[in-house]
N, C-alpha and C positions, 0 to 999 in steps of 0.2 A: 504494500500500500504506500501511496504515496505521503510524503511529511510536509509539512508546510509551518513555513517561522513566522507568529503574531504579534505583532511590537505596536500592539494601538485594540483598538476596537475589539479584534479578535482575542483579546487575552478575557475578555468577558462573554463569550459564546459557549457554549456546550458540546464542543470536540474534544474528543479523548486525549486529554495533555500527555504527552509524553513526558516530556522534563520543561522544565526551566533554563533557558540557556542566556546565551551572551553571545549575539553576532561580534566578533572583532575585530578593530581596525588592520585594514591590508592593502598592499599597494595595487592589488587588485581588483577591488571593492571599496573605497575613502568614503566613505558615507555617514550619516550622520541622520536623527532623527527629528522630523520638524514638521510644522504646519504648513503642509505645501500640496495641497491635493482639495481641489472644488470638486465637492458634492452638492446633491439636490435628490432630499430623503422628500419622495412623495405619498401620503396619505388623503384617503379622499376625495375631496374635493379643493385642499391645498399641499403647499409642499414648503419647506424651508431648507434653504438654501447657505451651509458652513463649509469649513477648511478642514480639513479634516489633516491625518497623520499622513507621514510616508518616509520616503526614507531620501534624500539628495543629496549627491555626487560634492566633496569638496576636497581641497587640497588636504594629501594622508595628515600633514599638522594642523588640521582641522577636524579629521576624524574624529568620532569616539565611541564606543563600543556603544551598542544599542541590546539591549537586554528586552527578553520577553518569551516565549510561550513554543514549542515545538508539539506540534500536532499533528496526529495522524488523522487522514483523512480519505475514504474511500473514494472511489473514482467518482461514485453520483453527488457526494460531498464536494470533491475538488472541482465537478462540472460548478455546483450551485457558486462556489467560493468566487470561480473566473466571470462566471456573470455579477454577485456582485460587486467584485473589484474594477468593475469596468473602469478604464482611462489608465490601467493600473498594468505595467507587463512582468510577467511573470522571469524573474531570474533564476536561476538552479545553479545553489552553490554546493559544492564540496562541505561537506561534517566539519571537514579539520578546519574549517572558518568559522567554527562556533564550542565555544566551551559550556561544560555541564552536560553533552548528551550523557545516555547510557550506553555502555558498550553495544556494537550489536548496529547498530546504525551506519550505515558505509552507504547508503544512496545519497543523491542529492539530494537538498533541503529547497522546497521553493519559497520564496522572497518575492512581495509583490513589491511593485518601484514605481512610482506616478510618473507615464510617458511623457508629462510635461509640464514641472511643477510650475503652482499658482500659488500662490502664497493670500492672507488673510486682505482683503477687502470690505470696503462696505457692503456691496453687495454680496459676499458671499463671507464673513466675520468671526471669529471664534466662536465656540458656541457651549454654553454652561452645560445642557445636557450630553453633547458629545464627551468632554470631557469629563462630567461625572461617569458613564460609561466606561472610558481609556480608565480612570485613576481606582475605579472598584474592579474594575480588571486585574489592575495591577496591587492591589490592597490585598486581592484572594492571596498572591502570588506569595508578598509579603510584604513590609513593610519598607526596605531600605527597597524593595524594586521601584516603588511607588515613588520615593525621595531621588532613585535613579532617572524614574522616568522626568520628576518635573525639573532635574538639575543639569538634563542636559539633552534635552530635547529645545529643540531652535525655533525660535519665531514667538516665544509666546507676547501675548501684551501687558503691560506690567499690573492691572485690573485684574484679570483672568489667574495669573501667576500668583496673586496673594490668593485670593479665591479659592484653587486651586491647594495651596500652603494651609487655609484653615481646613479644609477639609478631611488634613491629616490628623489634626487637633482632635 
């Protein structure tokens, strides 16, 4: 079955976690975790429109390790996942670019990556319920993940970032 690494939204869905890991910085991957990915969650009769997580390309001394969730997922799972990651391409990296698995894992791991990052806008603006989402995601996980995610994930606004700080409280 295929595995798939969740570093946002996904660390709060009900796929069978495998482990806990740590994507790591490499000079094959320099990435870094941020608000760079426009979404537009529709319900009903309206929709609302935020920035949601993803992962973008910086100089390796700009990298930093992005921690979150390795998932197995079966193929009508990973169909469901690719639809809705749309805007989102799928990368396949190697194990040995990520610490914490369990033995036993030697396929690629898939990573989605926003084909074309956006970053936070008026129209499309950080958004209190996405991130309560990403931060009890990562609260299951544990607690310094959660202080991981909000100390070095990029973009936030400094409103959202305290916000985000008492909710550890």
């Amino acid at each position: 079955m295929p595995f798939v690494f969740g570093y946002g939204s996904l660390l709060n869905c009900s796929y069978r976690a495998v482990s806990y890991a740590t994507l790591i910085p490499n000079p094959d991957f320099p990435v870094r975790r941020a608000f760079n990915a426009h979404r537009e969650f529709v319900f009903s009769e309206s929709s609302t429109k935020y920035t949601a997580l993803g992962l973008e390309y910086v100089p390796l001394g700009l990298a930093t390790f992005v921690n979150g969730l390795v998932i197995e997922v079966t193929a009508e799972q990973l169909s469901h996942l690719i639809e809705r990651e749309a805007g989102y391409r799928q990368i396949r990296l190697d194990a040995c670019c990520f610490t914490g698995l369990p033995t036993g894992i030697e396929s690629d791991i898939i990573v989605f990556i926003p084909e074309t990052p956006e970053y936070p806008t008026e129209e499309y603006p950080l958004s209190k319920d996405y991130i309560d989402i990403c931060l009890e995601g990562f609260c299951r996980c544990n607690l310094q993940y959660a202080v991981d995610f909000l100390r070095l994930t990029s973009g936030w606004s400094p409103d959202l970032l305290e916000y985000a700080l008492s909710k550890l409280q």
